[in-house]
C-alpha positions in Angstrom: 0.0 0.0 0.0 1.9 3.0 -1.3 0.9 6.5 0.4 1.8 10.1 0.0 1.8 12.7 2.0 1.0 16.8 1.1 1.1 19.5 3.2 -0.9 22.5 2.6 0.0 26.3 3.4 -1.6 25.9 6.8 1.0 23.2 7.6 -1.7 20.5 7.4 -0.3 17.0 6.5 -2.9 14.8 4.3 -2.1 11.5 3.5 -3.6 9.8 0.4 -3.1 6.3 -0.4 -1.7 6.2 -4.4 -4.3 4.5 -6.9 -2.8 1.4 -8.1 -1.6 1.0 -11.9 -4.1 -1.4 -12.5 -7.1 0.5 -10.9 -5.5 3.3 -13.4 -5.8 1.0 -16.6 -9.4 -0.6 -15.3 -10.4 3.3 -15.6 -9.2 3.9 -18.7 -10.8 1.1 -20.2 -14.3 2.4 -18.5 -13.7 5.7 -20.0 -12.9 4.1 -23.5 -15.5 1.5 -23.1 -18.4 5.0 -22.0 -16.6 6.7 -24.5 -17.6 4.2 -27.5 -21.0 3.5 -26.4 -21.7 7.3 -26.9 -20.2 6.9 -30.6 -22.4 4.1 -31.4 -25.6 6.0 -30.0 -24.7 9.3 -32.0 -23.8 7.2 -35.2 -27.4 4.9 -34.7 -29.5 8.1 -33.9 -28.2 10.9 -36.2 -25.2 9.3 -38.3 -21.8 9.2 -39.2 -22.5 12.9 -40.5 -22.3 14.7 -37.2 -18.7 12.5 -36.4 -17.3 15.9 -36.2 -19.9 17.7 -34.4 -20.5 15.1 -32.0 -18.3 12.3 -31.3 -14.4 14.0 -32.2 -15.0 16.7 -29.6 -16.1 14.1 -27.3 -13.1 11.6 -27.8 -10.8 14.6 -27.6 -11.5 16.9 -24.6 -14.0 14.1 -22.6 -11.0 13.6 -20.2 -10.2 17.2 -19.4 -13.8 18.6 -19.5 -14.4 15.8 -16.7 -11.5 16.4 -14.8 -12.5 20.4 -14.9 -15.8 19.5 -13.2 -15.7 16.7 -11.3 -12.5 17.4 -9.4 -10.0 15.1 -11.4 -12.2 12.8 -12.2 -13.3 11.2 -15.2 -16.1 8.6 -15.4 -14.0 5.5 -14.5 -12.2 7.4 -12.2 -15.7 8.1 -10.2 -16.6 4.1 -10.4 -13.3 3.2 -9.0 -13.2 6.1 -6.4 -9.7 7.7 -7.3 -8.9 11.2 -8.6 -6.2 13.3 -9.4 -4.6 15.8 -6.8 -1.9 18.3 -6.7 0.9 17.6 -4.6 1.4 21.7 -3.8 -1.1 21.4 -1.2 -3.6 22.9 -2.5 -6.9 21.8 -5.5 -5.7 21.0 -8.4 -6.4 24.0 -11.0 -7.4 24.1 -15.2 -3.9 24.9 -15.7 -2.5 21.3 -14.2 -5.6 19.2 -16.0 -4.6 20.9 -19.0 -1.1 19.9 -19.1 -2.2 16.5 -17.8 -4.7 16.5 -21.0 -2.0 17.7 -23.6 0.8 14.8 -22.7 -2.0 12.5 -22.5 -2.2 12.9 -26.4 1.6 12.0 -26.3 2.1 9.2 -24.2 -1.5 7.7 -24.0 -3.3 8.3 -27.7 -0.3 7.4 -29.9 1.2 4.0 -28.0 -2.1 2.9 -26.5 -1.3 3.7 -22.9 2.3 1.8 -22.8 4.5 4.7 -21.9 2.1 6.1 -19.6 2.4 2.8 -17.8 6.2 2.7 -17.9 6.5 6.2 -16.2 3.5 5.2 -13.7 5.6 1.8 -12.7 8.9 3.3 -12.6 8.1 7.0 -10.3 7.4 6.4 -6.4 4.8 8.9 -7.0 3.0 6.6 -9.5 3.7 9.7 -11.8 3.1 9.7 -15.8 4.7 12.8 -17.6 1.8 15.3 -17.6 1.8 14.4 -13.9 5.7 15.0 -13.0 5.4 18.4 -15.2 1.7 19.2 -13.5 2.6 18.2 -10.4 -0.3 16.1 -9.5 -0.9 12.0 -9.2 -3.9 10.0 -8.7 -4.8 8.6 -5.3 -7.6 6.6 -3.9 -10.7 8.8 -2.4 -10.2 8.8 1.6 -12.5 6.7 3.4 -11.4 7.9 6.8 -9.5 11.1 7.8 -6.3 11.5 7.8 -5.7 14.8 8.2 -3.0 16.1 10.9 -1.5 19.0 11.7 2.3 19.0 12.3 2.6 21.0 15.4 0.0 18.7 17.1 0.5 15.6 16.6 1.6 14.7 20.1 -1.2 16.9 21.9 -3.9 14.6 22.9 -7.4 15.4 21.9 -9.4 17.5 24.4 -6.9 19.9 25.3 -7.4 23.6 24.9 -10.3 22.9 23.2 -12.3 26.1 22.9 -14.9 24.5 20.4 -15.8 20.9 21.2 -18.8 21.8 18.9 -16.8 22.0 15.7 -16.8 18.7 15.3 -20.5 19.0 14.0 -18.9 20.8 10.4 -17.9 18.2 7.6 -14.4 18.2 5.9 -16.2 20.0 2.8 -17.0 23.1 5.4 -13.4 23.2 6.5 -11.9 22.6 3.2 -13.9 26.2 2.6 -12.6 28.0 5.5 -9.1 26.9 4.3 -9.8 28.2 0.8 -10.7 31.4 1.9 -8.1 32.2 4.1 -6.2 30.9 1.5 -7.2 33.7 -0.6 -7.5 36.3 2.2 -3.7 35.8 2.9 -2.5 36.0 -0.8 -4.4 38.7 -2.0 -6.3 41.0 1.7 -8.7 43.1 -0.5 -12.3 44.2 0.8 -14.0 41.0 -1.0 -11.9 38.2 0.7 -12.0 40.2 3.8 -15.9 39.7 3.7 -15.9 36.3 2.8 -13.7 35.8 6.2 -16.4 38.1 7.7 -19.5 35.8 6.8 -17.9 32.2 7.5 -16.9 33.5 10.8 -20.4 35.2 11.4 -22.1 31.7 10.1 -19.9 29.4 12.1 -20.0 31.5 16.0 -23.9 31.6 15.1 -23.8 27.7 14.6 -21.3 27.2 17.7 -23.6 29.6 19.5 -20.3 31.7 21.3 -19.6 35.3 20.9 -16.3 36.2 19.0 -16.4 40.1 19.8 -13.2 41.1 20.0 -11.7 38.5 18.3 -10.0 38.9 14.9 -11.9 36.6 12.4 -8.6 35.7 11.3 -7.7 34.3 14.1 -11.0 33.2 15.1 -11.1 30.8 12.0 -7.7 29.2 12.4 -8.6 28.1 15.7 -11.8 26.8 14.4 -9.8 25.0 11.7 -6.8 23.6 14.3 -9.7 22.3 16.7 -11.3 20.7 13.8 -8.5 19.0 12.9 -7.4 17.9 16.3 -10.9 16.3 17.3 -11.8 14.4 13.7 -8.2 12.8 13.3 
C-alpha cells in the first residue's frame, strides 16, 4: 500500500493512499469502453455525419472537460473512487488538468497507454509525464481522515479545546474555511476580507459563542486547528 503525504499552506499533512496502476488501466478502459458507447448512439440516432460535431470533440476533450468538473475525475475514475490531486497542497487547478490532457495525447493516444504505464511503474509517485510536469498524481478517495496537523500531533485530543462543537462541520466546510483564508492571505482586498467576515459570522452563530473582539482571522484558524485535532 503505497501512500503520500502533502502539506498545505496551513501546515496540514494529508495522506492519500496512491491508486494502483491497475485500478489506473481498469479506468481507462471504463472511459474508452463510455466513450464508445456514446459513438455508437450518435452514429445509430443521427449518423456518421455529425462525427465531427458530436463524437471528435467528445473523444478529444472528454477527459479534461471531466476532470475540470468533477474534481479530477473522469467517469471511471468516479466508479473506482480515485482522482487526481496536486501535490502543492492545494486543489488542483485548469492549468494542471490541461497539461495532464495535452501529454496524454503524447504518451496515452499514440502508444495505446504503454508509456504512460512505464512512467507510472517506474516513479514512487506513480507519476506519468503530464503528472511530473503538472505536479499532480492519482490517489484513492479517503475513506477515513487522515488529516493532521504537524505541530499537534503529540497533543492529545481534548486539550485547549475552545470548540468541542466543531466537530458537528464536515471536511467540505473546512476545506472552505481553508480556501478562503487561502485567498484572504495571498491577496487581503475588501472581497476576501468579507468572505472571512461571513464564515466566521455563520460558524459563532452555529457554535452559538460570541467572538467580539476577536480577529476573524484568528478566530477561523482556531476553528480550523480544533477541527483537525478532534476528527483525526
Amino acid at each position: 500500500m503505497e501512500r503520500i503525504e502533502i502539506t498545505t499552506s496551513h501546515n496540514i499533512v494529508v495522506r492519500f493512499e496512491l491508486a494502483s496502476l491497475m485500478q489506473r488501466i481498469l479506468a481507462f478502459f471504463i472511459d474508452t469502453m463510455f466513450l464508445g458507447l456514446y459513438t455508437l448512439f450518435v452514429i445509430l440516432v443521427f449518423g456518421e455525419v455529425f462525427y465531427w460535431l458530436l463524437i471528435f470533440p467528445a473523444w478529444a476533450f472528454y477527459h479534461l472537460l471531466f476532470e475540470i468538473f468533477y474534481q479530477g475525475r473522469s467517469l471511471g475514475k468516479l466508479l473506482l473512487k480515485i482522482r487526481v490531486v496536486s501535490l502543492e497542497g492545494r486543489s488542483a487547478k485548469i492549468n494542471d488538468y490541461l497539461i495532464r490532457w495535452v501529454f496524454r495525447l503524447i504518451e496515452v493516444v499514440p502508444s495505446l497507454g504503454s508509456v504512460a504505464i512505464i512512467f507510472i511503474s517506474s516513479s514512487d509517485k506513480n507519476q506519468r509525464i503530464g503528472d511530473m510536469l503538472a505536479n499532480t498524481t492519482v490517489v484513492k478517495e479517503r475513506n477515513e481522515n487522515e488529516v493532521q496537523l504537524k505541530s499537534i500531533e503529540n497533543i492529545e485530543v481534548g486539550e485547549d479545546i475552545m470548540y468541542p462543537a466543531i466537530n458537528q462541520f464536515s471536511d467540505s466546510d473546512m476545506l472552505l474555511v481553508k480556501q478562503a483564508i487561502n485567498r484572504y492571505m495571498s491577496n487581503p482586498h475588501k472581497n476576501n476580507k468579507e468572505v472571512l467576515n461571513e464564515l466566521s459570522t455563520r460558524i459563532s452563530d452555529k457554535l452559538n459563542v460570541d467572538i467580539k473582539g476577536m480577529k476573524k482571522l484568528d478566530f477561523l484558524n482556531k476553528v480550523l486547528y480544533e477541527y483537525v485535532i478532534l476528527t483525526r
